[in-house]
C-alpha positions in Angstrom: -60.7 -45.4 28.9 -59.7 -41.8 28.6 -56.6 -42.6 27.1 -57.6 -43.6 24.2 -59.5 -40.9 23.2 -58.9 -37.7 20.2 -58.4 -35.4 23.4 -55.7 -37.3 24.1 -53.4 -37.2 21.4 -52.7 -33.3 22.3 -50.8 -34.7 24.9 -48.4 -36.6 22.1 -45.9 -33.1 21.5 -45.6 -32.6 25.5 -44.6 -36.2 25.4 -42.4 -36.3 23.1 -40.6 -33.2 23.6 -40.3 -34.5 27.7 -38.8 -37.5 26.8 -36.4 -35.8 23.8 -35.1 -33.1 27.5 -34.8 -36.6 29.3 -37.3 -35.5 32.2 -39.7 -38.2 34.0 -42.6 -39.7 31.9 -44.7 -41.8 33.9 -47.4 -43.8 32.4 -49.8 -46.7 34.2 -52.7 -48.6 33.5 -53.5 -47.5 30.1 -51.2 -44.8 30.3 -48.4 -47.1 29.4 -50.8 -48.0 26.8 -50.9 -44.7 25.5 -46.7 -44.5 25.4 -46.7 -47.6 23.7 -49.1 -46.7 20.9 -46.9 -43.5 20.4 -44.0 -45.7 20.4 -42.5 -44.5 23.6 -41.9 -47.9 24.8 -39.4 -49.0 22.1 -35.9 -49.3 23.5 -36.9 -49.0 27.0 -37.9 -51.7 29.7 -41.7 -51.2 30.3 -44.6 -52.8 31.7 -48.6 -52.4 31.6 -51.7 -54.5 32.3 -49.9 -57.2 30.4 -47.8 -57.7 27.3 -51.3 -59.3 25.7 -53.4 -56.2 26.0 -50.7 -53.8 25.3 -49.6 -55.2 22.2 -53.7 -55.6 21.3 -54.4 -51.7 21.8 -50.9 -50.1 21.2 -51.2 -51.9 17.3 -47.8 -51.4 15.2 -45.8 -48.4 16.5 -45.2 -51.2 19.9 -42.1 -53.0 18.8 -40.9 -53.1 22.4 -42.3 -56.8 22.9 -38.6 -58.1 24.0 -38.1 -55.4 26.3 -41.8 -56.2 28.7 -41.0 -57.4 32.2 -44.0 -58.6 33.6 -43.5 -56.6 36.9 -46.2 -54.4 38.6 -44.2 -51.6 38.2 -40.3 -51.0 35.9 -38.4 -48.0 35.8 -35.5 -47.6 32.9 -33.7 -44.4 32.9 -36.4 -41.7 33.6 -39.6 -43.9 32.1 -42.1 -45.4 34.3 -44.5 -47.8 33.9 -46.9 -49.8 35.8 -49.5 -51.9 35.8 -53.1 -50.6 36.9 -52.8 -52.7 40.1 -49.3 -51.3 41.0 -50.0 -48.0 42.4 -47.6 -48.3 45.3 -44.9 -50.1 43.3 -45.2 -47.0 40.7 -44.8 -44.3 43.0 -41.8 -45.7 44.6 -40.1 -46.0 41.0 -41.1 -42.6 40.2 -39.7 -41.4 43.7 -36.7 -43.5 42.7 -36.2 -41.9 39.5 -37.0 -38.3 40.7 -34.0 -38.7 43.0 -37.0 -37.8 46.0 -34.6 -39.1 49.5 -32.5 -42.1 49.8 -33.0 -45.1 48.9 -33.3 -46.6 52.1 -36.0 -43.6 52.6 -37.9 -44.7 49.6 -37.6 -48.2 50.4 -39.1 -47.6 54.4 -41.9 -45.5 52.8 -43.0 -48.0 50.1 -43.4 -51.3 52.9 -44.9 -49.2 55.6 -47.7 -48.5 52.9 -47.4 -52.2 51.3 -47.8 -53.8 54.3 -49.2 -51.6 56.9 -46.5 -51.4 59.6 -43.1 -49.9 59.8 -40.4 -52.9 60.1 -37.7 -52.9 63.2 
């Protein structure tokens, strides 16, 4: 429950100035939490634990309600979010959206860890 901590809120300038250059902000579990409480979920396809708890904790700076996909992870321009149970599916969209190999690449990595074996 770190992230929603006083310690925390240093992190809002680093934040915001990242997203204002258009570099990578990735945020799960209650990180996502955190963006949308600072409103860096507005605008942007998002996801978190769900659009219940993040509208309960993230209180009136969240106006990004028409713009949750309940997914385990969603990536929209160079935001990521996930849900806490969607490490795999967030480290793919961040690989995606870091421009890390091909997508084909990518895609090979992310089953063989899913599902435990590399396809034919």
């Amino acid at each position: 429950m770190s992230w929603f901590s006083l310690e925390v809120e240093l992190l809002v300038p680093l934040v915001e100035e990242t997203v204002g250059e258009k570099k990578l902000v990735a945020g799960i579990c209650n990180a996502s939490v955190f963006l949308g409480v600072h409103g860096f979920l507005n605008g942007v396809k998002h996801t978190s634990n769900t659009l219940a708890y993040l509208k309960q904790y993230a209180g009136d700076k969240y106006t990004g309600e028409a713009d949750y996909v309940d997914k385990q992870a969603v990536r929209d321009g160079k935001i990521v979010t996930a849900n806490g149970t969607g490490q795999l599916e967030f480290c793919r969209e961040i690989l995606y959206a870091l421009e890390a190999d091909t997508a084909e690449a990518i895609e090979e990595s992310y089953l063989f860890y899913k599902n435990g074996f590399c396809p034919e």
